[in-house]
C-alpha positions as CSV (number, residue, x, y, z in Angstrom):
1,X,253.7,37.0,105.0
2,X,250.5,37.2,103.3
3,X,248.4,40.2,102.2
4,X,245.3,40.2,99.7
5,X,246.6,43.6,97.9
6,X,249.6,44.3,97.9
7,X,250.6,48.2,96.4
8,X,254.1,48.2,94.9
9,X,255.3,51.6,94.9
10,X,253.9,54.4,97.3
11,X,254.0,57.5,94.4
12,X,250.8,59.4,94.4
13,X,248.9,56.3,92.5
14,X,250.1,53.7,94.5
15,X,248.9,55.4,97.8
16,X,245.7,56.4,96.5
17,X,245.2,52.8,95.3
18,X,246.2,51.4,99.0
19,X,244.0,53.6,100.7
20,X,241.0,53.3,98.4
21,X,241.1,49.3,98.5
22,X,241.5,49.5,102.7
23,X,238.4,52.0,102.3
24,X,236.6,48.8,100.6
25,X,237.7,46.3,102.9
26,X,240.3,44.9,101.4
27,X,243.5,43.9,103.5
28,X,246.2,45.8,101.3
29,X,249.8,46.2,102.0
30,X,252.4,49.1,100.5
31,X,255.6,48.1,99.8
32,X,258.0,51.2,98.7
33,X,262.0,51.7,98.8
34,X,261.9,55.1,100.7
35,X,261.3,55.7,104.1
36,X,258.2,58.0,103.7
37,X,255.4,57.9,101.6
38,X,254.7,60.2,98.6
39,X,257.0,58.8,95.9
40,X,259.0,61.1,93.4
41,X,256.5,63.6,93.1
42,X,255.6,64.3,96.9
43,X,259.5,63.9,97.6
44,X,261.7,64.7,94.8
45,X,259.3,66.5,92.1
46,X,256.1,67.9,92.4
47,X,255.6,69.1,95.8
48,X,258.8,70.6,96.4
49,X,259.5,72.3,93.2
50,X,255.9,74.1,93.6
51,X,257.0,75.1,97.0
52,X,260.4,76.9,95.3
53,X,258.4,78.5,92.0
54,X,256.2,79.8,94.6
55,X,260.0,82.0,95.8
56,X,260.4,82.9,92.6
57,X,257.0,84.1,91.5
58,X,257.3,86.4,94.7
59,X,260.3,87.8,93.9
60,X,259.0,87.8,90.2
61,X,256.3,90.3,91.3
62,X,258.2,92.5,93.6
63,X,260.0,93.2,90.5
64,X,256.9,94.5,88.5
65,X,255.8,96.3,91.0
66,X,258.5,99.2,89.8
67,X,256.0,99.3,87.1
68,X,253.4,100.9,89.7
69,X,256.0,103.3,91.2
70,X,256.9,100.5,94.5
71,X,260.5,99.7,94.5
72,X,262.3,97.5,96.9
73,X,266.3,97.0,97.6
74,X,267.5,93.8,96.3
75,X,266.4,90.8,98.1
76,X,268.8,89.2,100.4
77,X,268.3,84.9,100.1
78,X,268.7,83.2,103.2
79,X,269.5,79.9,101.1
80,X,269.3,77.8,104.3
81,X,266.0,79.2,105.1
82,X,265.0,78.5,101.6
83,X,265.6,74.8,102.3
84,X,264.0,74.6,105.3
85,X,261.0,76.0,103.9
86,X,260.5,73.6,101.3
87,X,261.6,70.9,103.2
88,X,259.1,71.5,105.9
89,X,256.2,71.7,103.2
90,X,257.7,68.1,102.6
91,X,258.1,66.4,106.0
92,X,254.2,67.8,106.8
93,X,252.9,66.2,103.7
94,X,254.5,62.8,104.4
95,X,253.4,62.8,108.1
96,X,250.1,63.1,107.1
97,X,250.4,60.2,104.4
98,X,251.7,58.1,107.3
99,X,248.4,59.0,109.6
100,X,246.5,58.3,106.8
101,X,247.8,55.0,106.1
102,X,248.0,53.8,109.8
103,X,244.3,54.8,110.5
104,X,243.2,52.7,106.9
105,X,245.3,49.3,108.8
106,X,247.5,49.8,105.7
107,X,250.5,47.8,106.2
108,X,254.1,49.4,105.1
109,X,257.0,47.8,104.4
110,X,260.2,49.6,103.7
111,X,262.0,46.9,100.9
112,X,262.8,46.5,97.4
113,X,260.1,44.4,96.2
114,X,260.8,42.0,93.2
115,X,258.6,39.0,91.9
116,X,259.3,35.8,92.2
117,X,256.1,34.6,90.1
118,X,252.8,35.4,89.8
119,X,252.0,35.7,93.7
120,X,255.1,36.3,95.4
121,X,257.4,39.3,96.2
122,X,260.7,39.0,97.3
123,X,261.9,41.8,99.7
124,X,265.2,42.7,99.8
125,X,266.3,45.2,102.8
126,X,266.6,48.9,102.3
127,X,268.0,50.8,105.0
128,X,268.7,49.5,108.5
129,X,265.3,47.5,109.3
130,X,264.3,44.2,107.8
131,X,261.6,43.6,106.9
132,X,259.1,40.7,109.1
133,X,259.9,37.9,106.4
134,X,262.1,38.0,102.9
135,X,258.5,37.0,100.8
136,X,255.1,38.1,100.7
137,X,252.4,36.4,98.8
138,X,249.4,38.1,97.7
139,X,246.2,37.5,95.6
140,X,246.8,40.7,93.5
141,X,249.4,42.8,93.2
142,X,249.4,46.9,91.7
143,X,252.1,47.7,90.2
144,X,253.0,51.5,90.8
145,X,256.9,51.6,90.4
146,X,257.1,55.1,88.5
147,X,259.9,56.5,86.3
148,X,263.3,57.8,86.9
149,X,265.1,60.7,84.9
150,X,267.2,59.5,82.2
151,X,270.6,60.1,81.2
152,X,272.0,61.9,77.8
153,X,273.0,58.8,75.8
154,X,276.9,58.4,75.4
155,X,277.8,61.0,77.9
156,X,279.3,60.3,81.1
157,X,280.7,63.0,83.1
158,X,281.3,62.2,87.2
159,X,280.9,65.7,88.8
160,X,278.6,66.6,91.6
161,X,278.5,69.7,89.2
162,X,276.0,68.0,86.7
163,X,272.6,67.4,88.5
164,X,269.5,65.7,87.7
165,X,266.2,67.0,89.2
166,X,266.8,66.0,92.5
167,X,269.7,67.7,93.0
168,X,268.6,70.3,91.9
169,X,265.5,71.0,93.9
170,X,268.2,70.3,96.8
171,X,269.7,73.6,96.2
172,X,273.2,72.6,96.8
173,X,273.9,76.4,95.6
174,X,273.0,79.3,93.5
175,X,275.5,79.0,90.5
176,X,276.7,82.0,88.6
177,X,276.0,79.7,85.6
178,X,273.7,77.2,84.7
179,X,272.8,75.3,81.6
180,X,269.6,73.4,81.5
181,X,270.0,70.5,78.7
182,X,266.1,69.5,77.9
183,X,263.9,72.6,77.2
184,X,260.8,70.2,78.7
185,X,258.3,71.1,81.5
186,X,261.0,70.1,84.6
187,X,263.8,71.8,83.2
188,X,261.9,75.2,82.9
189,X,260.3,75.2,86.3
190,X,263.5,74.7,87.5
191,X,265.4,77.6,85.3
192,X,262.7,79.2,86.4
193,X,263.5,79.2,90.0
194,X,267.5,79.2,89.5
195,X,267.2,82.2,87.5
196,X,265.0,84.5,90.1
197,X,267.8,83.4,92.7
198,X,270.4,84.6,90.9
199,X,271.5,82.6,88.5
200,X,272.3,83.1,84.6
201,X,270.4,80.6,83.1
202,X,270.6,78.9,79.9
203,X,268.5,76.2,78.0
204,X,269.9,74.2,74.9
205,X,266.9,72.0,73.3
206,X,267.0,69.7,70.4
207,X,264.1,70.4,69.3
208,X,262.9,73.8,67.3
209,X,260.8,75.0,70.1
210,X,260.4,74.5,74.1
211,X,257.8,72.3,75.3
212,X,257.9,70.1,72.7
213,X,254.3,68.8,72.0
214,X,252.9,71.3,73.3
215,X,250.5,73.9,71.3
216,X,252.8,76.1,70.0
217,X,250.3,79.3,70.7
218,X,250.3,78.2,73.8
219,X,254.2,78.1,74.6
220,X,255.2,81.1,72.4
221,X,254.1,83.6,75.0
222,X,256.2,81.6,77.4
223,X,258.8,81.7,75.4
224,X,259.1,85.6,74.7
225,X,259.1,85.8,78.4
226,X,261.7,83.1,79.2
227,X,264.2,84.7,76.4
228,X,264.4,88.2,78.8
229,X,264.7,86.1,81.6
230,X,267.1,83.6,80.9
231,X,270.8,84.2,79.8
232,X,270.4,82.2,76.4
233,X,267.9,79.7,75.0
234,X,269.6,77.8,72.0
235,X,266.8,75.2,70.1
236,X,267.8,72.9,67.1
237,X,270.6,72.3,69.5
238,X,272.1,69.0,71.3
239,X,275.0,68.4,74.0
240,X,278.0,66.4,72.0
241,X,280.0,66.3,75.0
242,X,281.0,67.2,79.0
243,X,283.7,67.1,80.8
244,X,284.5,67.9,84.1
245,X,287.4,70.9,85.2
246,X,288.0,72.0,88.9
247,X,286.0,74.8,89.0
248,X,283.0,74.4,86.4
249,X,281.7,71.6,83.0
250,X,282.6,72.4,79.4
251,X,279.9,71.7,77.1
252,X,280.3,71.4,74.0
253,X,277.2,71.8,71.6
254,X,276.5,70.7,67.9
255,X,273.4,73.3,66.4
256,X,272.4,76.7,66.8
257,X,275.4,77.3,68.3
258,X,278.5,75.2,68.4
259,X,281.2,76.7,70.8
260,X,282.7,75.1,73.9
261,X,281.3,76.8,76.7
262,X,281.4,76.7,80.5
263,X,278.9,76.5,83.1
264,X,279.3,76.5,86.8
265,X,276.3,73.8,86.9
266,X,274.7,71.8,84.4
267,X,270.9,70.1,85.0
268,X,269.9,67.2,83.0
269,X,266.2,67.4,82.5
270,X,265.8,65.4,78.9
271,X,262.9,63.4,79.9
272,X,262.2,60.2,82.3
273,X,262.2,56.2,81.5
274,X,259.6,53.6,83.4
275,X,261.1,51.6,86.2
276,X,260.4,48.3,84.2
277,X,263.5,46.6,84.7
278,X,264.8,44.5,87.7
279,X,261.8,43.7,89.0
280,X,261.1,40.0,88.1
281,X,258.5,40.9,85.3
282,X,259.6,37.8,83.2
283,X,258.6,35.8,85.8
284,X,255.2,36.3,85.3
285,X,252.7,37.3,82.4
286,X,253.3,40.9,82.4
287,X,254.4,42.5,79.2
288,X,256.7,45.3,78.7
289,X,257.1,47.1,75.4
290,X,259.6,48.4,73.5
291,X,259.6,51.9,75.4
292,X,260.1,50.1,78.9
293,X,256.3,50.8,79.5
294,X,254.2,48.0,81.4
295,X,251.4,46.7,78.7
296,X,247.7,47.5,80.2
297,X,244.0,47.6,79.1
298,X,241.8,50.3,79.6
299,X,240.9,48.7,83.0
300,X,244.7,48.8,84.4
301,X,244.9,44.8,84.4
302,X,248.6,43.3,82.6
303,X,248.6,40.0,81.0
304,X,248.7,38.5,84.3
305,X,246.0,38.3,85.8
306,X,247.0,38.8,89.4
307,X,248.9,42.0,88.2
308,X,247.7,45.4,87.7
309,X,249.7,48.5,86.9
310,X,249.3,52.1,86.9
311,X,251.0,55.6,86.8
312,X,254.6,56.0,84.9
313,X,255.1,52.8,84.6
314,X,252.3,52.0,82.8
315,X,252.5,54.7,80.1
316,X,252.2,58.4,79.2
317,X,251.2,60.9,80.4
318,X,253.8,60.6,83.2
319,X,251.4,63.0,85.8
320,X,250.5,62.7,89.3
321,X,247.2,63.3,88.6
322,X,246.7,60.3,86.0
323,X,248.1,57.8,88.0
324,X,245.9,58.9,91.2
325,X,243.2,58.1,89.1
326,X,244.5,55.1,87.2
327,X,244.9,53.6,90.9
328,X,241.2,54.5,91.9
329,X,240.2,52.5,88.8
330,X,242.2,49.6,89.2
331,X,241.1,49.0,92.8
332,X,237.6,49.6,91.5
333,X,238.1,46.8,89.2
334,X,239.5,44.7,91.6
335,X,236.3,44.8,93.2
336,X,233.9,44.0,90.7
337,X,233.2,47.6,89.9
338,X,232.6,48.2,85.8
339,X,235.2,50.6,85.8
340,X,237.6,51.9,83.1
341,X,240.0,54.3,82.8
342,X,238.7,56.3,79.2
343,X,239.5,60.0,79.8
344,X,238.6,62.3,77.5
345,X,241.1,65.0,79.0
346,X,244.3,64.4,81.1
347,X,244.9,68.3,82.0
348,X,248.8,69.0,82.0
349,X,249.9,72.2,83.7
350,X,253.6,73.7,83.3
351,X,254.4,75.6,86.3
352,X,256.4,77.9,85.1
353,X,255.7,82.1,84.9
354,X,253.7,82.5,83.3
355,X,252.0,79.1,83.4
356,X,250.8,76.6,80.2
357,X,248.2,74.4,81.0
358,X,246.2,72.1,78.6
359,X,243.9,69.7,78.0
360,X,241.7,67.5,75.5
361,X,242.7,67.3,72.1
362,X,245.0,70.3,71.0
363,X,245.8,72.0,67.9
364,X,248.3,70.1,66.5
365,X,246.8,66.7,67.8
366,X,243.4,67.3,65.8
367,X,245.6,68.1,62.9
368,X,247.9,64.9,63.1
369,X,244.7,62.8,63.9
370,X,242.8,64.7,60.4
371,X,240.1,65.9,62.5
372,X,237.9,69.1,61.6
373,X,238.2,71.4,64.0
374,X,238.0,75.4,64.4
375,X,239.9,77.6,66.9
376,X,239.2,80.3,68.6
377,X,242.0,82.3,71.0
378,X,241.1,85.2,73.0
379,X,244.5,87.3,74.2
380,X,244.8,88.4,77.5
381,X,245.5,92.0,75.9
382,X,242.3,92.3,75.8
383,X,241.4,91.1,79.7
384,X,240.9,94.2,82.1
385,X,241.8,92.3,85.1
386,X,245.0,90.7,83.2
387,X,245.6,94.6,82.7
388,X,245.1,95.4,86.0
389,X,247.8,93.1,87.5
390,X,250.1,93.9,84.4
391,X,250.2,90.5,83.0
392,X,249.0,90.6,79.7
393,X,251.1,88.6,77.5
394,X,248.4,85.3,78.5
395,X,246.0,83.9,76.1
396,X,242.8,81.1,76.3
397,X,242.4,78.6,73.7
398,X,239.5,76.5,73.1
399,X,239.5,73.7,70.5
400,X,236.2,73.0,68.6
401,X,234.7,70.1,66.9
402,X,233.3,71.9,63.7
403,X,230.5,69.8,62.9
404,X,229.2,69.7,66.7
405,X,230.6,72.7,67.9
406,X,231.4,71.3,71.3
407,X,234.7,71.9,72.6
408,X,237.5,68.8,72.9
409,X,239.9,70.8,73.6
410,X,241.5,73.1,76.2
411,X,244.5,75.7,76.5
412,X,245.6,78.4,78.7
413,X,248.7,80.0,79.0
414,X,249.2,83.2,81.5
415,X,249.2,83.9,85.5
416,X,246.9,81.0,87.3
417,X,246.5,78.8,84.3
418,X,247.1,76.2,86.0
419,X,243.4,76.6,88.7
420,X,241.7,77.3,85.6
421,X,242.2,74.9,83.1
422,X,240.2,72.6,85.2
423,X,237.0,74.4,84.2
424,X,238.2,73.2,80.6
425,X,238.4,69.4,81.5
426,X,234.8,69.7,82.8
427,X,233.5,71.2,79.8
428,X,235.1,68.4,77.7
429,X,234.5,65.5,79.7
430,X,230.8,66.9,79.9
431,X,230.9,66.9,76.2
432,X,229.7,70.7,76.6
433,X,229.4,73.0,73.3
434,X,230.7,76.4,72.7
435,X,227.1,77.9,73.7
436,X,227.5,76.6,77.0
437,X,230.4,77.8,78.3
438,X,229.5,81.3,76.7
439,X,225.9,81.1,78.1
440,X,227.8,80.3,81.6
441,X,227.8,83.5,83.6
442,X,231.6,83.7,84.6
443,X,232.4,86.3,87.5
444,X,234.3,89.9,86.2
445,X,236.7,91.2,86.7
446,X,238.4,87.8,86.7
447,X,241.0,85.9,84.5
448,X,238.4,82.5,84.8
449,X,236.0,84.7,82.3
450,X,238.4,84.5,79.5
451,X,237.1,81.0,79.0
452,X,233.5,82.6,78.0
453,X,235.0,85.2,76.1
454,X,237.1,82.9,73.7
455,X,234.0,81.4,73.5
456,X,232.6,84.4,72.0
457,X,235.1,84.4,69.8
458,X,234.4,81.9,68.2
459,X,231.2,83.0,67.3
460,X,232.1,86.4,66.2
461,X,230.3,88.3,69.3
462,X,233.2,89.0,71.7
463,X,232.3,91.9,73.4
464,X,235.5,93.1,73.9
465,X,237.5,92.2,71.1
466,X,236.2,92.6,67.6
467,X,236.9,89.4,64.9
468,X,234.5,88.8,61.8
469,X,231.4,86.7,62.8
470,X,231.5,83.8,61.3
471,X,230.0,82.5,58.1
């Protein structure tokens, strides 16, 4: 077979990349291990876990609702139903990818796709159907493999009772106990929803804090909710050890606390590592570097020049959202367009409750980089409509250059954070100063006009909060 554009890997980058370079006229062909389309995120990550924290925010808020004098009886889960809910959200979402790419003439092949140079894949048979023919030569290739979740180094327990992500969002059960090892962005949306189903959950994170590299104004308010919501959160902390008993994993910890303790489920969540290996890269002139990661310019091109690469595999920040766009550039390249992928802010959004989202250059980057910047934070304490839905513990975040005084930097923490951050990216790709986004008429009573209002903090003038102008 032979295909001018051929997509390996049919995540969220690699389909938007197929489906722009058929909109262009190019003859493209997607070549992905699973039977549907959508990748990790659509099928193992993103989508579904969104669909489950959506559970557990409603059950969240039927709970604060004793605040206004509404009580309800304790929920009853219909676990099954649960399933079927999210899985549905799935199956709808991957039907419409398959439309999608049979009205672009997008070709799909279900194989493992390796290379045998610079111009051929070899497909090797996943699942019952072959594929047409066991090679397919192409004229360029995008390479859009993704990551997978990694393992804790030197432990090796075999029990269906330690889960990775995928698992997880299976809801095999609702544990009595459950320890999350990795106090990242995955593990806490997933805590998240374990813990408003029932279960006592428990973090243990290496690190001093949760969501490490994230602003630490930013997580703290998360934080101080997490620790009345979760069972225990141990940081400065590592997992020496697991083993496996009938009925439940021992852990055994080094840290903040160093008992022996038993869980009836343990989730991995400690990070994810690029799907670089087995593919036949050192059959061509790709690079990999030490990390695993797939070497690229800013225009997605490898040191081959028949191979492109995007998404996870091609570095960090492993989101969705980046490689959708890094595949839209590298198609654009592809055909003669001056394209380049130079961002000045990947928004990251934690979906947990409340929700940290963030973008540009933070806190602690301008600090690490030396840069002069000033801060302004207005809390949500002060926010009547974050009053009026009881949720005050949020906060919005601007980072400013101070010699220019236009904002390169983004954070929001609090109910919804999530919608709004992308007002942020706008004003920081737009290269916008603090007067504009104060001199922005936001609408009121909202949570969106917290954005002009740290503004106006910034300059002294915050209508409802009072902070020396200043000099």
């Amino acid at each position: 077979m032979k295909t001018q554009l051929v997509v390996l890997g049919a995540g969220p980058g690699g389909y938007a990349a197929a489906f722009l370079a058929a909109d262009l006229g190019m003859e493209v062909t997607l070549v992905d291990q699973e039977a549907r389309l959508g990748g990790v995120c659509l099928l193992r990550g993103c989508i579904p876990s969104k669909a489950l924290l959506h559970v557990a925010k409603a059950l969240g808020e039927v709970d604060e609702l004793a605040q206004w004098g509404v009580k309800f009886g304790k929920p009853k889960i219909d676990l099954d139903a649960v399933r079927a809910r999210k899985d549905k959200v799935v199956t709808t979402l991957t039907g419409g990818l398959k439309q999608l790419a049979g009205k672009r003439k997008v070709k799909v092949i279900r194989a493992r796709g390796t290379f045998q140079n610079s111009t051929t894949l070899k497909l090797h048979p996943v699942g019952d159907k072959k594929p047409e023919d066991d090679t397919l030569q192409f004229d360029h290739c995008i390479l859009a493999s993704g990551s997978r979740a990694m393992d804790i180094p030197g432990i090796d327990v075999q029990s269906d009772r330690v889960m990775n992500s995928k698992v997880a969002l299976d809801l095999p059960d609702v544990p009595g106990s459950l320890l999350i090892v990795g106090g990242g962005y995955i593990g806490l949306e997933m805590g998240s929803v374990y813990a408003a189903l029932g279960s006592k959950v428990s973090v243990v994170e290496m690190t001093d804090g949760l969501l490490p590299g994230a602003d630490r104004d930013l997580v703290r308010p998360l934080q101080k909710r997490l620790a009345g919501q979760f069972e225990s959160i141990w940081l400065n902390t590592k997992v020496t050890d697991m083993k496996a008993q009938t009925n439940a994993v021992e852990v055994t910890f080094e840290g903040e606390t160093s008992e022996k303790k038993k869980f009836d489920r343990v989730l991995v969540s400690i990070g994810r590592q690029p799907n670089s290996e087995n593919l036949g890269l050192e059959n061509t002139g790709v690079e990999v570097d030490e990390r695993g990661f797939v070497k690229v310019d800013s225009r997605q091109r490898t040191g081959d020049e028949h191979i492109l690469a995007i998404g996870d595999v091609a570095g960090q920040p492993m989101l969705a959202h980046k490689a959708a766009h890094e595949g839209r550039v590298a198609v654009e390249v592809l055909a003669g367009e001056p394209a380049e992928f130079s961002p000045r802010a990947i928004p990251a959004v934690v979906f947990t409750d409340p929700e940290v989202a963030w973008a540009g250059v933070m806190e602690t980057d301008a600090k690490r980089e030396g840069r002069d910047v000033q801060t302004a934070i207005f809390p949500w304490g002060a926010s009547g409509r974050a009053l009026a839905v009881g949720r005050t513990e949020g906060m919005t975040k601007w980072v400013v250059d101070r010699k220019t005084e236009r904002v390169i930097g983004c954070g929001i923490t609090g109910v919804g954070a999530g919608d709004m951050i992308a007002e942020g990216v706008l004003a920081i790709e737009m290269g916008c100063a603090v007067r504009d986004i104060v001199e922005s008429i936001h609408p009121h009573p909202t949570l969106s006009e917290t954005l002009a209002f740290a503004g106006e903090v910034y300059f002294g003038t915050a209508t409802d909060l009072y902070r020396p102008k200043r000099k």
